[in-house]
N, C-alpha and C positions, 0 to 999 in steps of 0.2 A: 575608505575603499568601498564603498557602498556597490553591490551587486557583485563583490568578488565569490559570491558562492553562490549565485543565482544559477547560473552552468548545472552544477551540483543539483542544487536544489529541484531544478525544472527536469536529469533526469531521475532524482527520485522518485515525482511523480509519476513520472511515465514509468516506472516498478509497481508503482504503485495500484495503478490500471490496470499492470497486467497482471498483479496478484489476484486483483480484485475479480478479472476475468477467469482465470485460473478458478478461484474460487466458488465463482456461479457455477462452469463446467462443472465443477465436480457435484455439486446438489443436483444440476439437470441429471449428470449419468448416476447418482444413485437414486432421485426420481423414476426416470425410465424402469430402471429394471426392480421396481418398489418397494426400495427403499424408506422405512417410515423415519428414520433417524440421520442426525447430521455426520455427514460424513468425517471422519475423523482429520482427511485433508483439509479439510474446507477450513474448518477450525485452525490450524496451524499455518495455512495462507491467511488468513482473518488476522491474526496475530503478529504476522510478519509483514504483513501491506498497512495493520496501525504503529507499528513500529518505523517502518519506513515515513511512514508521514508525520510522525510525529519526530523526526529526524530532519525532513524538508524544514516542518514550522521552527525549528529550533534554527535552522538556518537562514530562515526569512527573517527572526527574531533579532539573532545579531546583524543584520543590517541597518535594520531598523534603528538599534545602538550606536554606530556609529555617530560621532559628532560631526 
């Protein structure tokens, strides 16, 4: 059943961007208002958008398996 979790996969990506989005926003707004350190969000989207991807490639993976 090759591509039975592509669906899947393709919107974890797209979490995955907008973690990742998420996660600039938050640097630029403690930039602006000067901020010299990482913001504590940003961190925990960082962790949760490589989680997520690394949940997609686990599912590209078993495809690839498939005989």
């Amino acid at each position: 059943m090759a591509g039975e979790f592509e669906d899947i996969r393709r919107r974890l990506l797209a979490i995955s961007e907008e973690l990742a989005d998420l996660a600039i926003e938050r640097l630029k707004e403690s930039i602006d208002a000067g901020g010299n350190e990482l913001p504590v969000d940003e961190k925990r989207l960082t962790r949760a958008r490589r989680a997520v991807e690394k949940a997609a490639s686990i599912l590209q993976e078993s495809d690839h398996h498939e005989p």
